[in-house]
C-alpha positions in Angstrom: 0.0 0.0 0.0 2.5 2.5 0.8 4.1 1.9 -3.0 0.4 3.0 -4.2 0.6 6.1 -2.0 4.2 7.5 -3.1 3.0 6.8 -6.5 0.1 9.1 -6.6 2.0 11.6 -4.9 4.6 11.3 -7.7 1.7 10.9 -10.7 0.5 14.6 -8.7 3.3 16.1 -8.1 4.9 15.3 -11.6 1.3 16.6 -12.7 2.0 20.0 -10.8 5.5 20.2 -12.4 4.0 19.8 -16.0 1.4 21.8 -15.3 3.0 25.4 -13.8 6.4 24.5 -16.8 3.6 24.6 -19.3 2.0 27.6 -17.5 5.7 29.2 -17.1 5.9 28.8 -21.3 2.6 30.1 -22.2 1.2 32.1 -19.6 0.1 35.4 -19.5 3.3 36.0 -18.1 5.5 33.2 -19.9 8.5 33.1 -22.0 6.3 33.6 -24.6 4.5 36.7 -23.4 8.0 37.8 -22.7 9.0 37.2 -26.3 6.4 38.9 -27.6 7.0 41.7 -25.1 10.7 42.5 -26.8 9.3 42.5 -30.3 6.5 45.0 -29.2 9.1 46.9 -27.5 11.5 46.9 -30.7 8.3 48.1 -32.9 7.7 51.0 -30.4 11.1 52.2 -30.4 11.5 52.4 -33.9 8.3 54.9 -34.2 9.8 56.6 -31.4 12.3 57.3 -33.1 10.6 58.4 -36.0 8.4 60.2 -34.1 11.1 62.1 -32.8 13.1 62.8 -35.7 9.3 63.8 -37.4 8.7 66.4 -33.9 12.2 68.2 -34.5 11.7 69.0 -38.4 8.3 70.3 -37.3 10.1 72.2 -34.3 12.9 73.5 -37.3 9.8 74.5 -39.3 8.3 76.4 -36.6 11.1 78.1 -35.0 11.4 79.7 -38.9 8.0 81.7 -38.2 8.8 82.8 -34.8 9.5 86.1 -34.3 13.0 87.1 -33.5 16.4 86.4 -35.0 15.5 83.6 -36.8 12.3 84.7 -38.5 12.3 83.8 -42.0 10.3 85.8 -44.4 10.7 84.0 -47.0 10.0 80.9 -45.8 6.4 82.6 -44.8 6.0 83.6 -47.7 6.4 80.2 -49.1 4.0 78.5 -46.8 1.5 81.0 -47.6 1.2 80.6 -50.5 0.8 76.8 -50.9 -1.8 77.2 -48.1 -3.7 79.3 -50.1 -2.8 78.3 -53.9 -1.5 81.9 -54.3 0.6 83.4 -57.0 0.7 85.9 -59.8 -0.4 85.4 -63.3 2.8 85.7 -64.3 4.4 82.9 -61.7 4.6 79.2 -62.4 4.1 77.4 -59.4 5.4 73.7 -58.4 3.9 72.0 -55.7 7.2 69.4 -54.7 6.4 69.0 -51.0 6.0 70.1 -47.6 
């Protein structure tokens, strides 16, 4: 009898064992989760980064129409009239980009 008993205590524990490795693998918190985790993480970075780089052209652009040293008529001039399609009848304009 006491053979039967060890062995149902080894059948559950190696149940337990299998059970929380499995869990430990693909659980809401498993290696696989974790994997997961890092790719997200890599994707994120990278549009940080571009977000970034994107935020200090638009700071560049802006800093161009502030008043001070660095105001640039031109440049004003420039977006003005691609916001509002303007020119001269004697003026050829091309549209190549913001």
């Amino acid at each position: 009898m006491a053979s039967k008993g060890s062995a149902a205590l080894s059948i559950g524990l190696g149940a337990a064992i299998l059970y929380l490795g499995a869990h430990a693998v693909t659980g809401r918190q498993g290696l696989v989760a974790y994997v997961d985790l890092q790719a997200r993480e890599r994707v994120l970075e990278a549009q940080l980064t571009t977000l970034e780089s994107e935020r200090a052209a638009l700071e560049a652009r802006a800093a161009r129409l502030e008043p001070g040293p660095g105001f640039d008529a031109d440049y004003l001039e420039e977006r003005a009239r691609v916001l509002l399609a303007a020119g001269s009848s004697e003026e050829l304009v091309f549209a190549l980009g913001n």
